[in-house]
FIKOLZA-1660 file (N, C-alpha, C; in steps of 0.1 Angstrom, whole numbers, plus 5000, padded with zeros to 4 digits):
% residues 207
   i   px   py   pz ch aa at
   1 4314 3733 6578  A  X  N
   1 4304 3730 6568  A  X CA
   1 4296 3743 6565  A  X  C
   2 4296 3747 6551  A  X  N
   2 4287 3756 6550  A  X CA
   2 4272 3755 6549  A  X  C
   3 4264 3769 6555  A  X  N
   3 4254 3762 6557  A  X CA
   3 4244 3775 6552  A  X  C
   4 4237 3769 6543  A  X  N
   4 4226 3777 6535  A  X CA
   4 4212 3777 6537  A  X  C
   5 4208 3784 6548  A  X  N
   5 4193 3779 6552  A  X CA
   5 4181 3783 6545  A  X  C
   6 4187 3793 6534  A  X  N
   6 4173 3804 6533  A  X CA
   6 4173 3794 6520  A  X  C
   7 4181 3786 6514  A  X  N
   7 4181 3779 6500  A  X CA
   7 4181 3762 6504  A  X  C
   8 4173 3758 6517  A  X  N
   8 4175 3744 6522  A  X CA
   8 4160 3737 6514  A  X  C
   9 4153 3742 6508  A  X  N
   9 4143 3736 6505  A  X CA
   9 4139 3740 6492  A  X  C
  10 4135 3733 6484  A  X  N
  10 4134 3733 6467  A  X CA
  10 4117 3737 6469  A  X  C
  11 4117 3743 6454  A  X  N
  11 4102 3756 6454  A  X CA
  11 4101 3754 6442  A  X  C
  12 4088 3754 6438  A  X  N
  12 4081 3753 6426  A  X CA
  12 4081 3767 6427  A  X  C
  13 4083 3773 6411  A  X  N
  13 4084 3787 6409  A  X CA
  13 4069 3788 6398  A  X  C
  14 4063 3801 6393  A  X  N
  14 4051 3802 6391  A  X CA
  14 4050 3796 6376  A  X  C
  15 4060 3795 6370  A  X  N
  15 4062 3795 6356  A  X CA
  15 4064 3781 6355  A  X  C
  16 4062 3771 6365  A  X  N
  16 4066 3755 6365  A  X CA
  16 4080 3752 6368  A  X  C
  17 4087 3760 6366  A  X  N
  17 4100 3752 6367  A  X CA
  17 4102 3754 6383  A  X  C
  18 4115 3743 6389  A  X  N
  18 4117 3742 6401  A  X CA
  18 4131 3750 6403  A  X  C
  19 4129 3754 6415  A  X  N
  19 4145 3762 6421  A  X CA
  19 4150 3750 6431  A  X  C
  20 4162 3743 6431  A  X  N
  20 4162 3738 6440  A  X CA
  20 4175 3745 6453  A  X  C
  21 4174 3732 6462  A  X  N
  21 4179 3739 6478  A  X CA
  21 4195 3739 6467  A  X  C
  22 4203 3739 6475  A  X  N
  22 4222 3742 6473  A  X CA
  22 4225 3725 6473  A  X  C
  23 4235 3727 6467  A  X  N
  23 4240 3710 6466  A  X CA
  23 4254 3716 6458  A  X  C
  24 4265 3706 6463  A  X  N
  24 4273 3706 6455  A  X CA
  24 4279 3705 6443  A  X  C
  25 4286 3714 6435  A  X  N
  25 4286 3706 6421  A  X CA
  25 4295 3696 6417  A  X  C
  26 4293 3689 6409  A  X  N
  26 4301 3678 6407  A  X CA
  26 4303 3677 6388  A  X  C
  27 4316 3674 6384  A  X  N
  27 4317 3675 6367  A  X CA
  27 4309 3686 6362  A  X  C
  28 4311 3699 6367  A  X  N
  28 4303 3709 6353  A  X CA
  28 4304 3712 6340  A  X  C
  29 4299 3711 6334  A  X  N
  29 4298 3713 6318  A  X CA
  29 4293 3723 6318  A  X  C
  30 4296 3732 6316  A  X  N
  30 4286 3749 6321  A  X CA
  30 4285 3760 6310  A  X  C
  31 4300 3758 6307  A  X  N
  31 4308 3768 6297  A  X CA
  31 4308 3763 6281  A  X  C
  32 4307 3748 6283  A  X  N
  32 4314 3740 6266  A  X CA
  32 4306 3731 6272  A  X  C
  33 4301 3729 6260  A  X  N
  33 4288 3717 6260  A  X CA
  33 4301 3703 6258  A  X  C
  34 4293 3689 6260  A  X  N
  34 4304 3678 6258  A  X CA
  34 4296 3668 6257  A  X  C
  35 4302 3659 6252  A  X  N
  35 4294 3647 6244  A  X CA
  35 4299 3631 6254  A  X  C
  36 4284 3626 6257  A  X  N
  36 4286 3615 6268  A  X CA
  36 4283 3601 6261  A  X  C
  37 4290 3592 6261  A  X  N
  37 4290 3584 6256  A  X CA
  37 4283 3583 6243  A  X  C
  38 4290 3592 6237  A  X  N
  38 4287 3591 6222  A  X CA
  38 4273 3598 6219  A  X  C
  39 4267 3603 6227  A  X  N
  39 4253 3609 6224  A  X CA
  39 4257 3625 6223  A  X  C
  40 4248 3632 6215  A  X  N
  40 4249 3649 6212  A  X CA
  40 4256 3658 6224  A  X  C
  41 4264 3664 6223  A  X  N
  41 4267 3671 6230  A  X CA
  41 4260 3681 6240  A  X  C
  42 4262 3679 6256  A  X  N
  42 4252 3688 6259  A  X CA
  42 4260 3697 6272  A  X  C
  43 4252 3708 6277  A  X  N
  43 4256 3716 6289  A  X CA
  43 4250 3708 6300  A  X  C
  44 4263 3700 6315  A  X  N
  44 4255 3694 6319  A  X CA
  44 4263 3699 6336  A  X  C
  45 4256 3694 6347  A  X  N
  45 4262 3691 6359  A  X CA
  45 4255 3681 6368  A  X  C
  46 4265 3679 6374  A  X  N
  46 4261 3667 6385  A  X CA
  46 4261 3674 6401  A  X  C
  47 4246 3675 6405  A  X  N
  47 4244 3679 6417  A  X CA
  47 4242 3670 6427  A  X  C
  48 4250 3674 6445  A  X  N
  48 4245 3666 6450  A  X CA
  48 4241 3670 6466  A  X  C
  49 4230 3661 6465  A  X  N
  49 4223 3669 6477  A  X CA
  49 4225 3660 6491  A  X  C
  50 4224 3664 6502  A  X  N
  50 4224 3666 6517  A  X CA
  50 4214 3662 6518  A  X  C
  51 4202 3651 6518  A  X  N
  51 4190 3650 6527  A  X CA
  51 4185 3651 6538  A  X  C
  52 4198 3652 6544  A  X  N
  52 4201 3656 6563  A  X CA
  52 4195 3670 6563  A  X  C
  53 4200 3677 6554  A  X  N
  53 4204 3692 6554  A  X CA
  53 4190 3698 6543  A  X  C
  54 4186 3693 6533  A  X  N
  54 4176 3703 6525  A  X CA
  54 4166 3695 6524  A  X  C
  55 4158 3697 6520  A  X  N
  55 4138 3693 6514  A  X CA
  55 4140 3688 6501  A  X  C
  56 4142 3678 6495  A  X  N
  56 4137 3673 6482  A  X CA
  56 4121 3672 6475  A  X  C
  57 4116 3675 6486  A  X  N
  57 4100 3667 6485  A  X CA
  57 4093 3676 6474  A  X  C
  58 4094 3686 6470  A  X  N
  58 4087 3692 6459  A  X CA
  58 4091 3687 6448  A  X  C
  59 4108 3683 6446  A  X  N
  59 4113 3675 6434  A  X CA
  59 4106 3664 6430  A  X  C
  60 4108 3658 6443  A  X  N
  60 4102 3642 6444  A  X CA
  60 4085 3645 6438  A  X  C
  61 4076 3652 6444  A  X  N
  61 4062 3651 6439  A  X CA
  61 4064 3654 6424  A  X  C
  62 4070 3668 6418  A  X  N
  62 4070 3666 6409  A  X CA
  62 4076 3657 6395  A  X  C
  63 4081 3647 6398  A  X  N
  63 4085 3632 6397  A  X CA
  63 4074 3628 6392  A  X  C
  64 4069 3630 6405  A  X  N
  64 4056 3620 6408  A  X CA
  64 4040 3618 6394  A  X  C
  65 4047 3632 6395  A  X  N
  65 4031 3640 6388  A  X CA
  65 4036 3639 6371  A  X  C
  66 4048 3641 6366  A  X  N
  66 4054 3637 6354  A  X CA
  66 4051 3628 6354  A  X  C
  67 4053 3615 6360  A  X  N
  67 4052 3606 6356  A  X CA
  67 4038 3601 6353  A  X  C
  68 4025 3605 6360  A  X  N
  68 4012 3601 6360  A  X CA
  68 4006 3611 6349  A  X  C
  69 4011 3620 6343  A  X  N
  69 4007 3631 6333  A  X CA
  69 4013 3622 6320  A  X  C
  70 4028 3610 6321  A  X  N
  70 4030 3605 6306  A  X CA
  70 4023 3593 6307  A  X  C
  71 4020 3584 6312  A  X  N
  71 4019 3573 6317  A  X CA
  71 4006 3573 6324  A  X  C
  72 3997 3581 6329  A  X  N
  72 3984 3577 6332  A  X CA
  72 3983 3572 6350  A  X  C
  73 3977 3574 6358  A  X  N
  73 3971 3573 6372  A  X CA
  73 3977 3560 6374  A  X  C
  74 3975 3549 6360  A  X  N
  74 3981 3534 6369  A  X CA
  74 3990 3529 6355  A  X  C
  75 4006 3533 6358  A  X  N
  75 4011 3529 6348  A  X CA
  75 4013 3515 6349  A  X  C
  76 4015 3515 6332  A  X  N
  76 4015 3494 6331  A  X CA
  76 4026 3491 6338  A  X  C
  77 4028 3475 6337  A  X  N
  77 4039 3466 6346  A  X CA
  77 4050 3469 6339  A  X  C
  78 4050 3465 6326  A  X  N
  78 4059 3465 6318  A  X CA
  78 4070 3478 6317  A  X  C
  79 4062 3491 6319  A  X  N
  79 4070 3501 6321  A  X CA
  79 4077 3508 6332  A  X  C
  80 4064 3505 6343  A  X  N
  80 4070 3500 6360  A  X CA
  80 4084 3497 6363  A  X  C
  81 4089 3485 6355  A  X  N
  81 4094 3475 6359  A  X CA
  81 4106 3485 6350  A  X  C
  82 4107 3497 6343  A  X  N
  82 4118 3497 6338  A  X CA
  82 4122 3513 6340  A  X  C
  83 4115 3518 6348  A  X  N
  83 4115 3530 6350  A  X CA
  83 4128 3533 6358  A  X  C
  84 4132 3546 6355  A  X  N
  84 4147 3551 6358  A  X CA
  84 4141 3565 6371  A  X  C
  85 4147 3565 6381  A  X  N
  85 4144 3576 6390  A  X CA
  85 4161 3583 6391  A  X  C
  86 4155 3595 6387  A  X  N
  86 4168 3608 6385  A  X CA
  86 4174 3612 6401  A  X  C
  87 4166 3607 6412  A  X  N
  87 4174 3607 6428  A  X CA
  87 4184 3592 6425  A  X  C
  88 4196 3595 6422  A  X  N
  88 4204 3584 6427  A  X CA
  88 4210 3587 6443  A  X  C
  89 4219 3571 6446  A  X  N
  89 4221 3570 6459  A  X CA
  89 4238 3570 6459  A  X  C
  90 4243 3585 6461  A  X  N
  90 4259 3581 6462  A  X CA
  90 4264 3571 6469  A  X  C
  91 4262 3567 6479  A  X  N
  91 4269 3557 6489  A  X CA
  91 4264 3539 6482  A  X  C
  92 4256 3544 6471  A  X  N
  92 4252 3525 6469  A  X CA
  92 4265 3524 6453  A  X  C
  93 4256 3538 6446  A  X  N
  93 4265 3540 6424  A  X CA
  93 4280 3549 6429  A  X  C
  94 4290 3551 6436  A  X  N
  94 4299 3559 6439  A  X CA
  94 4308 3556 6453  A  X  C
  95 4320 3553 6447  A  X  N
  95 4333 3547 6457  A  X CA
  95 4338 3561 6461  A  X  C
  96 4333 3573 6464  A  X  N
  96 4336 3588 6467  A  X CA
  96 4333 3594 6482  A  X  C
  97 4339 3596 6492  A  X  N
  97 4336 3600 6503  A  X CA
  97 4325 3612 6504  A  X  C
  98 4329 3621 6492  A  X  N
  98 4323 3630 6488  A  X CA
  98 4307 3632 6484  A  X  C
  99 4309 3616 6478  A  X  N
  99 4290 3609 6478  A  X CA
  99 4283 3603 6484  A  X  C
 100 4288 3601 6495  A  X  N
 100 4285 3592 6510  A  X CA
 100 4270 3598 6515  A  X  C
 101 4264 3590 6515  A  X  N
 101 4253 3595 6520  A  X CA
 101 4244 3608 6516  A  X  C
 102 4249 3610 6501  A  X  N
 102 4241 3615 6496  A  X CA
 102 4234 3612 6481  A  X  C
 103 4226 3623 6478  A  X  N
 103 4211 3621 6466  A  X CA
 103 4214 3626 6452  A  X  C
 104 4219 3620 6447  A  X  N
 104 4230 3631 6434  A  X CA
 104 4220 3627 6419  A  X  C
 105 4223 3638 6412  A  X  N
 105 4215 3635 6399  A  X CA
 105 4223 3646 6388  A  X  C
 106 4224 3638 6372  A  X  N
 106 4230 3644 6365  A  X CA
 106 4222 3653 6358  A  X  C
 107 4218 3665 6356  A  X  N
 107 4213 3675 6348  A  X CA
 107 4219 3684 6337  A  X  C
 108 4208 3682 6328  A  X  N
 108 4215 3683 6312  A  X CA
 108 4209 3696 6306  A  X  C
 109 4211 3699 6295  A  X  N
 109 4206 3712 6288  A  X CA
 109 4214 3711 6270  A  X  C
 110 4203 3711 6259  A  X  N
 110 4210 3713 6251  A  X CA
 110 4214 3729 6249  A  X  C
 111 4212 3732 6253  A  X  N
 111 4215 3752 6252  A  X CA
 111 4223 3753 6268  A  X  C
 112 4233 3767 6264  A  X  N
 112 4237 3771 6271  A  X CA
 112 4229 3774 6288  A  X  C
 113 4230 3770 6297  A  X  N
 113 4223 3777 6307  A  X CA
 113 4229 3789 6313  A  X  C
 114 4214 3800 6318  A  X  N
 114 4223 3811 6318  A  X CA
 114 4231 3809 6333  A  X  C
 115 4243 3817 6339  A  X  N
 115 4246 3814 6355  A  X CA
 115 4250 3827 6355  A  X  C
 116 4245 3830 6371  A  X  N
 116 4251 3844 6380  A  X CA
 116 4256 3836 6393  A  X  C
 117 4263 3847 6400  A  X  N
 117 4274 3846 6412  A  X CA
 117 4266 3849 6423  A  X  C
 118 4274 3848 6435  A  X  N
 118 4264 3852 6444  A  X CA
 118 4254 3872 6449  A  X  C
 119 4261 3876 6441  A  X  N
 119 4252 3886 6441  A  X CA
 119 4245 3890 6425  A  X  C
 120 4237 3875 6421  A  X  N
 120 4229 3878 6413  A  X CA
 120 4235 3883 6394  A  X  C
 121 4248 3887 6396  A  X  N
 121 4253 3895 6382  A  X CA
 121 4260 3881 6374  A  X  C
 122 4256 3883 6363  A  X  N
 122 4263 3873 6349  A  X CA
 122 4276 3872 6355  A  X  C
 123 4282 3859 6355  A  X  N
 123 4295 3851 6358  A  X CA
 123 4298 3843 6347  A  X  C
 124 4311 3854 6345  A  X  N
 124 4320 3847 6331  A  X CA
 124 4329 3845 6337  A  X  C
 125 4338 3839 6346  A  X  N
 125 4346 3837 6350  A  X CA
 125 4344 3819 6349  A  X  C
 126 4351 3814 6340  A  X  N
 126 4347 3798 6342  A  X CA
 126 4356 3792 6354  A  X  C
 127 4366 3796 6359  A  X  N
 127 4376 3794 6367  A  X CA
 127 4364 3787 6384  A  X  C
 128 4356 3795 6385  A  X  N
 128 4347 3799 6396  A  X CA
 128 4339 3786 6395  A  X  C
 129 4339 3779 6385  A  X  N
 129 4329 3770 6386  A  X CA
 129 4336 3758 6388  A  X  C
 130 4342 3746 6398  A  X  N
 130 4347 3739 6396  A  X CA
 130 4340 3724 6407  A  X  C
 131 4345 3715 6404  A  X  N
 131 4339 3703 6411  A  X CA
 131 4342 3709 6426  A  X  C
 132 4330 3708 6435  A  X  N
 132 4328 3711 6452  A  X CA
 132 4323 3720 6450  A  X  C
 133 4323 3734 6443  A  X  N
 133 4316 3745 6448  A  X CA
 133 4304 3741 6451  A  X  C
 134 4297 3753 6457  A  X  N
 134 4282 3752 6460  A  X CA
 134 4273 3761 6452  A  X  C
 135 4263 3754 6447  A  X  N
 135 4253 3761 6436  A  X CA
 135 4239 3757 6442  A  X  C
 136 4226 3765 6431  A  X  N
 136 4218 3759 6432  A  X CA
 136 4212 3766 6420  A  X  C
 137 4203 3754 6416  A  X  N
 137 4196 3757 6398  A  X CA
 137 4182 3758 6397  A  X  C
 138 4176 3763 6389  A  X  N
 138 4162 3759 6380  A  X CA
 138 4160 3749 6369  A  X  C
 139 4158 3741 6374  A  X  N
 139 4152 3727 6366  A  X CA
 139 4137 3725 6362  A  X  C
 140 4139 3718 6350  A  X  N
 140 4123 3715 6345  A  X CA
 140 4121 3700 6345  A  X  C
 141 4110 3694 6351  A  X  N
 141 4110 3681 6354  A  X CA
 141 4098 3674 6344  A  X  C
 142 4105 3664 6337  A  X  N
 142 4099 3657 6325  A  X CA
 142 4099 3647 6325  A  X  C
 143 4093 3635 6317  A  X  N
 143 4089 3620 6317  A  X CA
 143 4087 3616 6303  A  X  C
 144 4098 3607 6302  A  X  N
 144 4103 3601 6290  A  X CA
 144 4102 3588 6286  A  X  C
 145 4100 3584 6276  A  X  N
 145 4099 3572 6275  A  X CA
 145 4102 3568 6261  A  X  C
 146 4117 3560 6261  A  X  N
 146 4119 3555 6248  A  X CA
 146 4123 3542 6239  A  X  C
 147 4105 3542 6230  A  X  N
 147 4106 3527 6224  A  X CA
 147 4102 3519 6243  A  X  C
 148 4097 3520 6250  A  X  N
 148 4093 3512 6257  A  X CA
 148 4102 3502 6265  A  X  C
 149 4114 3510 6259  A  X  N
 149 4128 3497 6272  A  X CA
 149 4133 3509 6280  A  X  C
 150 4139 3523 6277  A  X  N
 150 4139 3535 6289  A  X CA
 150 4133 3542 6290  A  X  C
 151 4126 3541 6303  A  X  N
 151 4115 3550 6311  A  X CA
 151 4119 3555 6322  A  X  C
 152 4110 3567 6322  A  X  N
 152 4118 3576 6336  A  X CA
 152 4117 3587 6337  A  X  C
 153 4121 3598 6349  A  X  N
 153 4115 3612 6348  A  X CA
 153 4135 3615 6347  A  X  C
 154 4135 3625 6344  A  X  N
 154 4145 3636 6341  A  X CA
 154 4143 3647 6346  A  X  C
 155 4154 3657 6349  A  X  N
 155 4154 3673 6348  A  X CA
 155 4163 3678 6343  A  X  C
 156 4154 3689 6333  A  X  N
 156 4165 3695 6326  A  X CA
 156 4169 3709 6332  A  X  C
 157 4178 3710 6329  A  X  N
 157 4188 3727 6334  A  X CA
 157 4187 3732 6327  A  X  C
 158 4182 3744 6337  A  X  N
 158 4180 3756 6331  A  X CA
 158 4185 3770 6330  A  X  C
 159 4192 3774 6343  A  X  N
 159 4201 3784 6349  A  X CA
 159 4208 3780 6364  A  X  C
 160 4217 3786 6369  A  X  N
 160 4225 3781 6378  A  X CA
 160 4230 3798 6388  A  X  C
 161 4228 3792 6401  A  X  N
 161 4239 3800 6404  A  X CA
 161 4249 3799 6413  A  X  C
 162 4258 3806 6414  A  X  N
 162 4270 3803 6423  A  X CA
 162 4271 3808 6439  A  X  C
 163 4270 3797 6446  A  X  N
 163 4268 3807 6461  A  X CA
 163 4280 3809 6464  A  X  C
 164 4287 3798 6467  A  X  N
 164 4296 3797 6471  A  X CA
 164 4311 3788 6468  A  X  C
 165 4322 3791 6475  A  X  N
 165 4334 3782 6473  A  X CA
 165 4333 3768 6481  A  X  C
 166 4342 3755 6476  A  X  N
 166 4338 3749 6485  A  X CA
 166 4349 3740 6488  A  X  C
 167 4351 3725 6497  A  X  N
 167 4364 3721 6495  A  X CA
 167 4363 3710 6477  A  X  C
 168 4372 3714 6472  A  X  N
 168 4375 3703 6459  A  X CA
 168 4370 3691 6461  A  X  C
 169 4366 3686 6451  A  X  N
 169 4360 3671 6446  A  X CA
 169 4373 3662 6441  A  X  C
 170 4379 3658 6444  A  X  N
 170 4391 3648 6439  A  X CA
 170 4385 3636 6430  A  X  C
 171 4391 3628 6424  A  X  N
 171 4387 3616 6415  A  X CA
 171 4391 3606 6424  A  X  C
 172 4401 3610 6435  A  X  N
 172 4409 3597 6439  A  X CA
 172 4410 3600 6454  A  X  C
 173 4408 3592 6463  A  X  N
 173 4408 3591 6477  A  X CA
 173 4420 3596 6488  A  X  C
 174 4431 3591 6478  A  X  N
 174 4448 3589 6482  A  X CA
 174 4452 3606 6486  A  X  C
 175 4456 3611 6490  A  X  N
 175 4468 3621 6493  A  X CA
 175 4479 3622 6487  A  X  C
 176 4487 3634 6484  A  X  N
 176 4500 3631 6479  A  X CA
 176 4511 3627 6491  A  X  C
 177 4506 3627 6504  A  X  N
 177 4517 3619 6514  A  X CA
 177 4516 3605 6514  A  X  C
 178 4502 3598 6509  A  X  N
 178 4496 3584 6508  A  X CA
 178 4508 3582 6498  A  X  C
 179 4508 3586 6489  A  X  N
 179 4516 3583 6470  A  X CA
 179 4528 3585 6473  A  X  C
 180 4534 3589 6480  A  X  N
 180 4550 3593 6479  A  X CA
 180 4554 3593 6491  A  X  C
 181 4569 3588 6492  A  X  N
 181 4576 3585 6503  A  X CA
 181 4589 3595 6509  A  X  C
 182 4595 3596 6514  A  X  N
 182 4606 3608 6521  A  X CA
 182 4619 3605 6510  A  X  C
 183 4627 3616 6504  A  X  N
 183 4632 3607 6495  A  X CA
 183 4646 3619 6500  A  X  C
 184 4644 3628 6509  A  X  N
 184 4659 3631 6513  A  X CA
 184 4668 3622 6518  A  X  C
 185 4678 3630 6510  A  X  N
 185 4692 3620 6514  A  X CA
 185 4693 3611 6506  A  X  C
 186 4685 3605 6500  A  X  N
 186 4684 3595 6490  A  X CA
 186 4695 3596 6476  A  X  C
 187 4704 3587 6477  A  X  N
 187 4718 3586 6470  A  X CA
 187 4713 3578 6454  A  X  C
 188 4701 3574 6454  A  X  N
 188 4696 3565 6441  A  X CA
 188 4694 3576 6429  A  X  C
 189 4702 3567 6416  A  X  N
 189 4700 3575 6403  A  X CA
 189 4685 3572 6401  A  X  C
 190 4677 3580 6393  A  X  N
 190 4662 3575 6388  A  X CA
 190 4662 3564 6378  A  X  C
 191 4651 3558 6381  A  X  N
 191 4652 3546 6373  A  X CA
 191 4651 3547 6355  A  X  C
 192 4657 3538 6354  A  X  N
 192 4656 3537 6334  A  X CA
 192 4638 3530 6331  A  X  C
 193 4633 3547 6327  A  X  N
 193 4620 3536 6326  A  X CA
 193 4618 3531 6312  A  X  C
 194 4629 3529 6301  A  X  N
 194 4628 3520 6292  A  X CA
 194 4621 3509 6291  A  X  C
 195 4611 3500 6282  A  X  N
 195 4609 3489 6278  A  X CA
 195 4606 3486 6266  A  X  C
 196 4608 3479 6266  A  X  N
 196 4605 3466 6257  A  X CA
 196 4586 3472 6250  A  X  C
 197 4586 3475 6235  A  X  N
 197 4575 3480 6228  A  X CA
 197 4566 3467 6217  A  X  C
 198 4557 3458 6221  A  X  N
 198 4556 3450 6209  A  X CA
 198 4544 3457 6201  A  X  C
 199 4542 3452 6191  A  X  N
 199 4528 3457 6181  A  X CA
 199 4518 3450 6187  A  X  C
 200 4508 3460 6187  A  X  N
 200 4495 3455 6191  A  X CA
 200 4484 3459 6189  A  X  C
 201 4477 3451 6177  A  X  N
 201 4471 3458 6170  A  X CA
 201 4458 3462 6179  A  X  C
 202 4452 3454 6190  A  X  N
 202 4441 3453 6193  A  X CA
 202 4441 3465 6208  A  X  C
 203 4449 3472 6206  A  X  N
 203 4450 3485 6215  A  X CA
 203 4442 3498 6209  A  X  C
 204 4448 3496 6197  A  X  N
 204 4437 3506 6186  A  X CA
 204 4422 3506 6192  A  X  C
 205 4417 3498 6198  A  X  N
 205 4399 3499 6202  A  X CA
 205 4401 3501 6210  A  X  C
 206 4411 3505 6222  A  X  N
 206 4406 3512 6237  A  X CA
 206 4411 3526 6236  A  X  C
 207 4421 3529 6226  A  X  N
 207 4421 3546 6232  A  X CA
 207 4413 3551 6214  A  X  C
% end
């Protein structure tokens, strides 16, 4: 397990925005901005953090303080009741070993963010960026509220860097020895995967 101690705890920098500890990355959008369910296209990643392992608590207060800066010392019930917190819980929203017991949150940017490597210099290499490495960013932490049904604090991305390599993020749990069976010696032709094609119109609305 790699282990990052001098980047284990997240810092309020002087300018407001937050640096936080190292977390994994997860789906980067770093390079090419992409459009999520149909909303504007944006630069995004999913980080995730180790509570065992780093300090959230400066994120967390400044949560805190967003939220009492849009919303006032005692926000109403009504918005209470509908408010969105940007710490999710991998092991409750995520069937991923990889999210097991940890604190993950998706971070967005309509602008490019800038990213360096581990010794600080511009990284164009998009190859370098992929689900598992290890990063850590500057985020700006904000409180939104819209039309009064989604409420919530956010952080937005702002720059990124790359510490390190890390093991791969998979989509799927299985192994390629789980999937497939010994097939030496095996005297079988491959199968005819022909079938049978009807019309259907009502396929058009899922792809």
């Amino acid at each position: 397990m790699t282990n990052f101690r001098r980047f284990n705890k997240a810092e309020m920098l002087e300018d407001g925005r937050i640096r936080t500890p190292w977390f994994r990355c997860d789906h980067p959008q770093i390079f090419e901005p992409r459009s999520f369910k149909g909303q504007p296209e944006k630069y995004s990643v999913i980080m995730l953090f180790d509570e065992e392992q780093v300090d959230l608590s400066v994120m967390r207060e400044a949560a805190k303080k967003a939220l009492t800066e849009k919303f006032g010392s005692k926000i109403p019930k009504q918005i209470k009741a509908t408010l969105k917190s940007p710490f999710r819980h991998g092991s409750e929203e995520r069937d991923s070993e990889d999210y097991e017991g940890k604190i993950f949150m998706r971070c967005s940017s309509d602008f490019q963010p800038g990213i360096v490597g581990p010794k600080g210099k511009t990284l164009t290499d998009e190859t370098a960026v992929y689900r598992g490495c290890y990063m850590r960013a500057t985020l700006e932490c904000y409180a939104y509220s819209y039309e009064n049904v989604s409420n919530g604090v956010g952080f937005g991305l702002r720059t990124l860097q790359l510490l390190a390599d890390g093991p791969p993020i998979l989509s799927t749990k299985s192994t390629a020895e789980d999937d497939f069976e010994d097939v030496t010696g095996s005297e079988d032709e491959p199968a005819n995967n022909e079938t049978e094609v009807e019309d259907n119109d009502d396929l058009d609305d899922l792809f």
